[in-house]
LOPA-75865 format. One line per 3 residues: their letters; for each residue x negated, y negated, z negated of N, C-alpha, C, CB. Coordinates in Angstrom, 1 decimal, padded with zeros to 4 digits. Glycine has a CB too. Example, Ala and Ser with C-alpha at 12.3 -4.5 7.8 and 13.67 -1.06 7.14 Angstrom:
BEGIN
as> -013.2:005.7:-007.8:-012.3:004.5:-007.8:-013.2:003.3:-007.8:-011.3:004.5:-009.0 | -012.8:002.2:-007.1:-013.7:001.1:-007.1:-012.9:000.0:-007.9:-014.1:000.6:-005.7
This chain:
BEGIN
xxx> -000.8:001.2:000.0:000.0:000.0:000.0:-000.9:-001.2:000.0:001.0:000.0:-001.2 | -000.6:-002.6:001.1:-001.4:-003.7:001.2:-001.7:-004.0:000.4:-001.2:-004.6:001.7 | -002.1:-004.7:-000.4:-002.0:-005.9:-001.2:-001.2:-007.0:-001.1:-002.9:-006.3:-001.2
xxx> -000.3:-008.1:-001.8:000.2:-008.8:-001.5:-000.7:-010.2:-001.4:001.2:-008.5:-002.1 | -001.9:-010.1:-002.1:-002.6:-011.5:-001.8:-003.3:-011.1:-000.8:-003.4:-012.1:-002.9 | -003.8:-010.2:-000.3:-004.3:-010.5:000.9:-003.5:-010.6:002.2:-005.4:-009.7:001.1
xxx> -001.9:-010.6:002.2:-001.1:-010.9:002.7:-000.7:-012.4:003.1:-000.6:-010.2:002.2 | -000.6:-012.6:001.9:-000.2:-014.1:001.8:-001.4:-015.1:002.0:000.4:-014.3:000.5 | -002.9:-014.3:002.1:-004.0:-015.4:002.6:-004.0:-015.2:003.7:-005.3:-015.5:002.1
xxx> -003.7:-013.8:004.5:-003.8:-013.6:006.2:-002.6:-014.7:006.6:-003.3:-011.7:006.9 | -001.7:-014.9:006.1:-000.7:-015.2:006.6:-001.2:-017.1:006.9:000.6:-014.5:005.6 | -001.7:-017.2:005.4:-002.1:-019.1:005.2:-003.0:-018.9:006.3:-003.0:-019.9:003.4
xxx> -004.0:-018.4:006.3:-005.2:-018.3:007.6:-004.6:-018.6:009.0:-005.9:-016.8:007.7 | -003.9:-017.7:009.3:-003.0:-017.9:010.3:-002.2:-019.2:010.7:-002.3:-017.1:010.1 | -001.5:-019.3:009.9:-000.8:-020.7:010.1:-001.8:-022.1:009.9:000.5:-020.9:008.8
xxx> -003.0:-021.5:008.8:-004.1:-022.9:009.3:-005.0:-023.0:010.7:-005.2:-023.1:008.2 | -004.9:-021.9:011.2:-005.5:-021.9:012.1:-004.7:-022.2:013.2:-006.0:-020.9:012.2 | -003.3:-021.9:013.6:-002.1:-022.4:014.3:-002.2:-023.8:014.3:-000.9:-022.1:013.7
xxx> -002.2:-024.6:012.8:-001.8:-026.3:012.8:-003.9:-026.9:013.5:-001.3:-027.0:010.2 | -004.7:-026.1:013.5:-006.0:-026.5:013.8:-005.7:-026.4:015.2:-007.2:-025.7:013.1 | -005.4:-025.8:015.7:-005.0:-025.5:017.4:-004.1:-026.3:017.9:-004.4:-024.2:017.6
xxx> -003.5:-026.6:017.2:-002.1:-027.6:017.9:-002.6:-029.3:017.9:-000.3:-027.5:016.6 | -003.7:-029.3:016.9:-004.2:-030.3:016.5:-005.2:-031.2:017.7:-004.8:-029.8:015.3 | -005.9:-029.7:017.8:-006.9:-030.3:019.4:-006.7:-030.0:020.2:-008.0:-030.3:019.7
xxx> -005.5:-029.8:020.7:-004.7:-029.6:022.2:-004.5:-030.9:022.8:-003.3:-028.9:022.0 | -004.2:-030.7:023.7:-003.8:-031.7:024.7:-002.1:-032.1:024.4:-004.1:-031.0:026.4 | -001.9:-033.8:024.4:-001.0:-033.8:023.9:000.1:-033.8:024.8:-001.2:-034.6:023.0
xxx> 001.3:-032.9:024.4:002.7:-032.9:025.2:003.6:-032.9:024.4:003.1:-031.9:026.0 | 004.9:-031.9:025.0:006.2:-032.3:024.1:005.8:-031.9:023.1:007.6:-031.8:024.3 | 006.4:-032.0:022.2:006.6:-031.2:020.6:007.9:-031.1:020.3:006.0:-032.1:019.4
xxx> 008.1:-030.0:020.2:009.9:-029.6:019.3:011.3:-030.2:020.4:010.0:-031.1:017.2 | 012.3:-029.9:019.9:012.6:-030.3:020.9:012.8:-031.9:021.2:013.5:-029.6:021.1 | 013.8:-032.6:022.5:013.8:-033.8:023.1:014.9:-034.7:021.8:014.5:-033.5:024.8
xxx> 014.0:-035.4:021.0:015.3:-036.6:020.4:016.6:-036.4:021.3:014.8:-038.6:020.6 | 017.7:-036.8:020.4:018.8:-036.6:020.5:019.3:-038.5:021.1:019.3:-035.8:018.9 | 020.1:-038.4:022.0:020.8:-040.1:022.5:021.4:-040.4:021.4:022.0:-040.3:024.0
xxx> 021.2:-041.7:021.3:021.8:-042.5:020.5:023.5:-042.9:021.0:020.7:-043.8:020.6 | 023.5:-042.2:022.6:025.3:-042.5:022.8:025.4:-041.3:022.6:026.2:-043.0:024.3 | 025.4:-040.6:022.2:025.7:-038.9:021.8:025.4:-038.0:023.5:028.0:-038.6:021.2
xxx> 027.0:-037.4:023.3:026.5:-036.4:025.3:026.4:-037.4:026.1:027.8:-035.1:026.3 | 027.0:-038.7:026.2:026.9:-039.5:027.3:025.6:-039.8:027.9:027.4:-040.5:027.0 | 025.1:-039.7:029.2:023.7:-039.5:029.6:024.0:-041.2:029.9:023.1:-038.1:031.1
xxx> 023.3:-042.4:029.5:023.9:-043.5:029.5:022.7:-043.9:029.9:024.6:-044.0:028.4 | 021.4:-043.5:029.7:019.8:-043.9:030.6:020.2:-043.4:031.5:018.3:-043.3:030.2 | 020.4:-041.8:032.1:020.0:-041.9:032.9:020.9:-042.0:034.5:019.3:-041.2:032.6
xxx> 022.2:-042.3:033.6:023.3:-043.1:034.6:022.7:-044.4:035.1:024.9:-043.6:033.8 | 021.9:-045.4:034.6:021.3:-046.7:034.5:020.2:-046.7:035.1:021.2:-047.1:033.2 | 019.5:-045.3:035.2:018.6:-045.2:035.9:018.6:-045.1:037.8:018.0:-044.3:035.2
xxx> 019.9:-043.9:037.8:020.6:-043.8:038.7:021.2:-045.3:039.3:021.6:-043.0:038.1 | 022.3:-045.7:038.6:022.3:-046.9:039.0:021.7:-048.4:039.6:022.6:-046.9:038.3 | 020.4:-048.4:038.8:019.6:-049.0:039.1:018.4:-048.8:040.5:019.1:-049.0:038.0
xxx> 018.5:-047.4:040.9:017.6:-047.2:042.1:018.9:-047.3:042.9:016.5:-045.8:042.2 | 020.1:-046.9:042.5:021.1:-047.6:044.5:021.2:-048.7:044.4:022.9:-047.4:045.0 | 021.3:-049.8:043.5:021.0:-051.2:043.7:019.7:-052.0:044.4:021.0:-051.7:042.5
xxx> 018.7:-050.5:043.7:017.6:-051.2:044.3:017.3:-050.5:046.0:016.3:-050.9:043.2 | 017.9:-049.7:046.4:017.7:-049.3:047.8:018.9:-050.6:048.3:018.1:-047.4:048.0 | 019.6:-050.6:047.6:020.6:-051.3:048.6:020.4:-052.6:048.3:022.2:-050.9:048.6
xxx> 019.7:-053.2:047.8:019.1:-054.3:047.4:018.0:-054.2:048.9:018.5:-054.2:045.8 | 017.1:-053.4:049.1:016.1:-053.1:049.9:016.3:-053.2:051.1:015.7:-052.1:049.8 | 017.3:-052.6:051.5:018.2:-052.1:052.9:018.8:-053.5:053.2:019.5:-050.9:052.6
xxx> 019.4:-054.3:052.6:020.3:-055.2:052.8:019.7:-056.6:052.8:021.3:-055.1:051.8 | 018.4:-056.7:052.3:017.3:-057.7:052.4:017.9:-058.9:051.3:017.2:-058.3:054.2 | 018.9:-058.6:050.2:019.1:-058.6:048.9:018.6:-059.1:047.8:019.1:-058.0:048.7
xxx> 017.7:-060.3:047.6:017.0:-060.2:046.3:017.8:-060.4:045.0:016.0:-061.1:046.3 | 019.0:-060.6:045.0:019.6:-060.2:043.5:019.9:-059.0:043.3:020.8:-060.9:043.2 | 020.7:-058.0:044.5:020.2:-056.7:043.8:019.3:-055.7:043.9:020.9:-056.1:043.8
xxx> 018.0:-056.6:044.8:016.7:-056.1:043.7:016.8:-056.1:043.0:015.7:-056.4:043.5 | 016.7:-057.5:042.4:016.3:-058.0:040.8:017.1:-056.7:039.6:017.3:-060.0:040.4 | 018.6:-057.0:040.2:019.2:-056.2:039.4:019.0:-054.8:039.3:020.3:-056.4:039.7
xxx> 018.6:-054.2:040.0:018.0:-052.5:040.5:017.1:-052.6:039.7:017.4:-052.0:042.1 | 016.3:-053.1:039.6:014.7:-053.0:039.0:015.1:-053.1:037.4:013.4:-054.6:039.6 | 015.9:-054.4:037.2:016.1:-054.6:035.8:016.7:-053.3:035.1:017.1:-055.8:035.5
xxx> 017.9:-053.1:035.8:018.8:-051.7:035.1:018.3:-050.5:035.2:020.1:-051.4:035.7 | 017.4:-050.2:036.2:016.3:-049.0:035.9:015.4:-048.7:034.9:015.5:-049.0:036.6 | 014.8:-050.2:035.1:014.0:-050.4:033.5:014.5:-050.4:032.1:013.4:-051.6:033.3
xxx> 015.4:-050.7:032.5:015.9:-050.5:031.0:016.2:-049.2:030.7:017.1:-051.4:030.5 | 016.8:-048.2:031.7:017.0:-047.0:031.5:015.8:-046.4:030.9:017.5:-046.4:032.8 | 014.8:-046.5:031.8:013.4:-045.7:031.7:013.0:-046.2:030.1:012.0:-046.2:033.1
xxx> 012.7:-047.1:029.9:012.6:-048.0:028.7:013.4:-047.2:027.4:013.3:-049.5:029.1 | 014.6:-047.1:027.4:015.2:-046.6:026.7:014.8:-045.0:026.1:016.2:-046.8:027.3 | 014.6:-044.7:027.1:014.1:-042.8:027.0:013.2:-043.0:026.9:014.3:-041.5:028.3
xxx> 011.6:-043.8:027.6:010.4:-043.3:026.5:010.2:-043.9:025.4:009.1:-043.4:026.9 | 011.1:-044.7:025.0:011.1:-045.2:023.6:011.4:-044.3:022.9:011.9:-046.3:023.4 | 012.3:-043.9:023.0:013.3:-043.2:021.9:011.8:-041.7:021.9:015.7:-042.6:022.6
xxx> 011.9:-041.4:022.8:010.8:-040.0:023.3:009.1:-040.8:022.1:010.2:-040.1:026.1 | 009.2:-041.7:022.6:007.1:-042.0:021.6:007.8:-042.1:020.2:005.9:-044.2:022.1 | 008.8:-043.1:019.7:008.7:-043.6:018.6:009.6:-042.1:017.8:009.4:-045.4:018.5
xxx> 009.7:-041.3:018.4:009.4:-039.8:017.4:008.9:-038.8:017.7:010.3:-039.2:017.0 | 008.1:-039.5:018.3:007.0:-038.0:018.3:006.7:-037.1:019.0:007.1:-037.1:017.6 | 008.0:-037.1:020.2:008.1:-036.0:020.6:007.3:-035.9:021.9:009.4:-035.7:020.6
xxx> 006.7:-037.3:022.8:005.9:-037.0:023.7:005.1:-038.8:024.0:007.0:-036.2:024.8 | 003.8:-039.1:024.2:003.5:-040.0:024.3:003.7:-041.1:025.8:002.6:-039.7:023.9 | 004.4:-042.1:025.3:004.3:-043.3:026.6:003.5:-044.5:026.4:005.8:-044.0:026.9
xxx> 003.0:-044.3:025.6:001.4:-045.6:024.7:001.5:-046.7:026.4:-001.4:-044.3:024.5 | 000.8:-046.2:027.7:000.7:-046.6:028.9:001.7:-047.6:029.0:000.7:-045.6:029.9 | 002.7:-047.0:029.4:004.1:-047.4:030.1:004.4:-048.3:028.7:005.3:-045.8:030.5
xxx> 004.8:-048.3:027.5:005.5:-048.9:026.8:004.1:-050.5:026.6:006.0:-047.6:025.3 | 003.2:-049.9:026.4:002.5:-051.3:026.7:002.6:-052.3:027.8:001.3:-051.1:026.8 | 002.6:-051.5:029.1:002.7:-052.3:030.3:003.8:-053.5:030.7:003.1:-051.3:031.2
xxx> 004.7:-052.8:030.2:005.9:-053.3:030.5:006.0:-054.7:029.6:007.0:-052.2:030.1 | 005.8:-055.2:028.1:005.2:-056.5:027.7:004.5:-057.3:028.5:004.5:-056.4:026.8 | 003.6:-056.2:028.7:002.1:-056.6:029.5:002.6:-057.8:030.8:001.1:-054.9:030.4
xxx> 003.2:-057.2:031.7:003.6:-057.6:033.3:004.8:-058.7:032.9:004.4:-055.9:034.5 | 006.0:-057.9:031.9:006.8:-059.5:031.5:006.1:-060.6:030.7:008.1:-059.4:030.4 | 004.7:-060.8:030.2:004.2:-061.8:029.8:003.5:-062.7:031.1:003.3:-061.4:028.6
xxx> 002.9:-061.9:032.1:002.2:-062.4:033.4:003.3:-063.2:033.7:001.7:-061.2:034.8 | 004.5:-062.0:033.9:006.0:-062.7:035.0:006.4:-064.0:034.1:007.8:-061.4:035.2 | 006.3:-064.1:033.2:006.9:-065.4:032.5:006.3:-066.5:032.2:007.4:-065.1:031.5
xxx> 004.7:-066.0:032.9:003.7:-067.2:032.7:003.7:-067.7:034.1:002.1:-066.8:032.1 | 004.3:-067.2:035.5:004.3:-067.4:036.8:005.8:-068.2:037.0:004.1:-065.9:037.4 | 006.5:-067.9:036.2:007.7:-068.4:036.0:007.7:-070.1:035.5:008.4:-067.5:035.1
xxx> 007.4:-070.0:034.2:007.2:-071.2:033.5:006.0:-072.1:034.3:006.8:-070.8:032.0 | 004.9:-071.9:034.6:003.9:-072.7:035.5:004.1:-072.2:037.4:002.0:-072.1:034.8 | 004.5:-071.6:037.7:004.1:-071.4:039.1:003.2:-070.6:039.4:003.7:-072.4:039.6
xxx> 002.9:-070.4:040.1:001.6:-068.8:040.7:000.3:-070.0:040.8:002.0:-067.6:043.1 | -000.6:-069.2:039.9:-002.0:-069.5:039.8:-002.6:-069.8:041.3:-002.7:-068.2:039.1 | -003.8:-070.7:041.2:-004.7:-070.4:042.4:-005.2:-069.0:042.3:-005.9:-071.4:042.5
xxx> -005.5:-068.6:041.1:-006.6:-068.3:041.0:-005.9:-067.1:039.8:-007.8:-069.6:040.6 | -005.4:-065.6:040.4:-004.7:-065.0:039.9:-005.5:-064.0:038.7:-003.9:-064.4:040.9 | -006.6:-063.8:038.8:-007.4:-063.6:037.8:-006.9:-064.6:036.3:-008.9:-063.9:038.5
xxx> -006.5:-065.5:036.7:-005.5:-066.3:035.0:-005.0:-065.0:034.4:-003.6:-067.7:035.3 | -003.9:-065.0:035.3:-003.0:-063.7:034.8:-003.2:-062.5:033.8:-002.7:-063.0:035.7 | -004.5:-062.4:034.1:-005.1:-061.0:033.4:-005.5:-061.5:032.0:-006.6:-060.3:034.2
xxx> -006.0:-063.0:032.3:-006.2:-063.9:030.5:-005.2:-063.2:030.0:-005.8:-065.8:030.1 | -003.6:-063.7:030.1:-002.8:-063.4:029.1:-001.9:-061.5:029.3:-001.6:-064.9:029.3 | -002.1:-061.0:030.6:-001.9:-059.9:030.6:-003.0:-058.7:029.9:-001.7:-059.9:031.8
xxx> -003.9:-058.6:029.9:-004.6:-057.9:029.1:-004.5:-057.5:027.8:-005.3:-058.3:029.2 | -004.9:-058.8:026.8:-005.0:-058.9:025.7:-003.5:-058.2:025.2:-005.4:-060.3:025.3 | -002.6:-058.7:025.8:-000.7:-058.1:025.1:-001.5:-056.5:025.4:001.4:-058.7:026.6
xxx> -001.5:-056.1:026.8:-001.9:-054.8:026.6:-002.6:-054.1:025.6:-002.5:-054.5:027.4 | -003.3:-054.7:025.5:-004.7:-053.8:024.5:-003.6:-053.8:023.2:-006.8:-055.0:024.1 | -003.9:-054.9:022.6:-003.1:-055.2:021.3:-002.2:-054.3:021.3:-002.6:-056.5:021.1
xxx> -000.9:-054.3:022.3:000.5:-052.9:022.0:-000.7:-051.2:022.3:002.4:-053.0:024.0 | -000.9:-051.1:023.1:-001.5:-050.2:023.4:-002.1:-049.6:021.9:-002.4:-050.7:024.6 | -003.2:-050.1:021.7:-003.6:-049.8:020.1:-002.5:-049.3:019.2:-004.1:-051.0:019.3
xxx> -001.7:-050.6:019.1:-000.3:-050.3:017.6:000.6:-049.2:018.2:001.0:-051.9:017.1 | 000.8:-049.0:019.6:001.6:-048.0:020.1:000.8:-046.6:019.7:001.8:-048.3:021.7 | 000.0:-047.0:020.1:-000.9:-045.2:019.9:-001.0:-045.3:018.5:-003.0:-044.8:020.8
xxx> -001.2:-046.1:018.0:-001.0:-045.1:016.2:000.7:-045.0:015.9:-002.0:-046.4:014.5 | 001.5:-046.1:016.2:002.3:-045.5:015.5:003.4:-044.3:016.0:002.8:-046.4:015.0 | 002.3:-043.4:017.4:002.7:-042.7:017.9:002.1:-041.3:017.0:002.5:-042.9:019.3
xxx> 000.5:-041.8:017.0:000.1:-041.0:016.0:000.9:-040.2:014.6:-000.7:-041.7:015.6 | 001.3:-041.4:014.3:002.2:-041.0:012.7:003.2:-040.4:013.0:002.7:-042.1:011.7 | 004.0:-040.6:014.0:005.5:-040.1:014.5:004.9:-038.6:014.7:006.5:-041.0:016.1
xxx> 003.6:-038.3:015.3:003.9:-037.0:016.2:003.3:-036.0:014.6:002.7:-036.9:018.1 | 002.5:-036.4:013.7:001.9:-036.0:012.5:003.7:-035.6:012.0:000.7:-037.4:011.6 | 004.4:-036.4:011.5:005.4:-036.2:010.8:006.5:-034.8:011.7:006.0:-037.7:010.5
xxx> 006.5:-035.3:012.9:006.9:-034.5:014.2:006.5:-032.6:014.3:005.9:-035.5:015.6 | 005.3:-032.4:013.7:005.1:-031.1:013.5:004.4:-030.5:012.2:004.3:-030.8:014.6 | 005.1:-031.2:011.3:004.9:-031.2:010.1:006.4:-030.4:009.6:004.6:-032.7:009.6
xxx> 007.4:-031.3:010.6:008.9:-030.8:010.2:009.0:-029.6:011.0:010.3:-032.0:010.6 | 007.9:-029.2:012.5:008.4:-028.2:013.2:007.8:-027.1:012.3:008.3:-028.1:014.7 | 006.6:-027.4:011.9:005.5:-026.2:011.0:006.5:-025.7:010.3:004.2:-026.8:009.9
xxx> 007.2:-026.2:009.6:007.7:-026.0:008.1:008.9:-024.7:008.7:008.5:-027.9:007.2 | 008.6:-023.8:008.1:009.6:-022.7:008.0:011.0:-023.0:007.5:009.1:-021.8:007.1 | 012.1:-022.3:008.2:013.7:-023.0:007.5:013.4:-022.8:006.4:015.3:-022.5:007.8
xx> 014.0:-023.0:005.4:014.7:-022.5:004.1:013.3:-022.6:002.8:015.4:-020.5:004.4 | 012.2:-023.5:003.5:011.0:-023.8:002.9:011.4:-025.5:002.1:009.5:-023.7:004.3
């Protein structure tokens, strides 16, 4: 008959060696996909939908308001799902969720002054927004995805 402590240390060994493996892997989903905030209603990715026939028929029709509008209601779709997706853990958009500040701070400095001679300006105030989200994004993706397989590690009824 085993022993029961050398059961229960094969077993800790195991699961520490599992969380050490998951640890320096390459990072992807984890657990499953956050749950929408509209319940079953797919409400991104109707918006996402939405937003690319505005933007084809924006395109087609030589249109620039429903460009504008296509582009906007897409983004916000997309926007919506890797948000909800980074800020728990379940898969990283650090890139994309930085960008998107990043390009509306350029667009609103092109807006307010006019287009640069000299578009290298742009990157002055586009960059730095990047870096800065980029950083706070990746850690507090960090902590979401730490807590994220901490809850999947954990055995039910533990």
């Amino acid at each position: 008959m085993p022993s029961t402590r050398r059961e229960t240390r094969a077993e800790r060994q195991a699961v520490g060696e599992h969380l050490h493996r998951r640890q320096h892997r390459q990072l992807g989903s984890e657990g499953d996909r956050p749950a929408s905030p509209f319940g079953g209603l797919p409400v991104s990715e109707l918006a996402i939908l939405l937003g690319f026939i505005a933007l084809v028929f924006g395109f087609i029709r030589g249109g620039a308001p429903a460009l504008i509008v296509g582009v906007a209601v897409c983004a916000l779709g997309v926007l919506e799902i890797t948000a909800r997706e980074h800020f728990s853990g379940y898969r990283s958009h650090t890139v994309l969720l930085a960008a998107i500040p990043a390009v509306a701070a350029a667009t609103g400095l092109v807006a307010l002054l006019g287009e640069p001679k000299q578009r290298g300006v742009l990157l002055v105030v586009a960059v730095p927004v990047f870096g800065i989200l980029f950083w706070l994004l990746r850690r507090r993706f960090q902590t979401a995805r730490q807590a994220r397989v901490a809850r999947v590690a954990r055995p039910p009824g533990r």
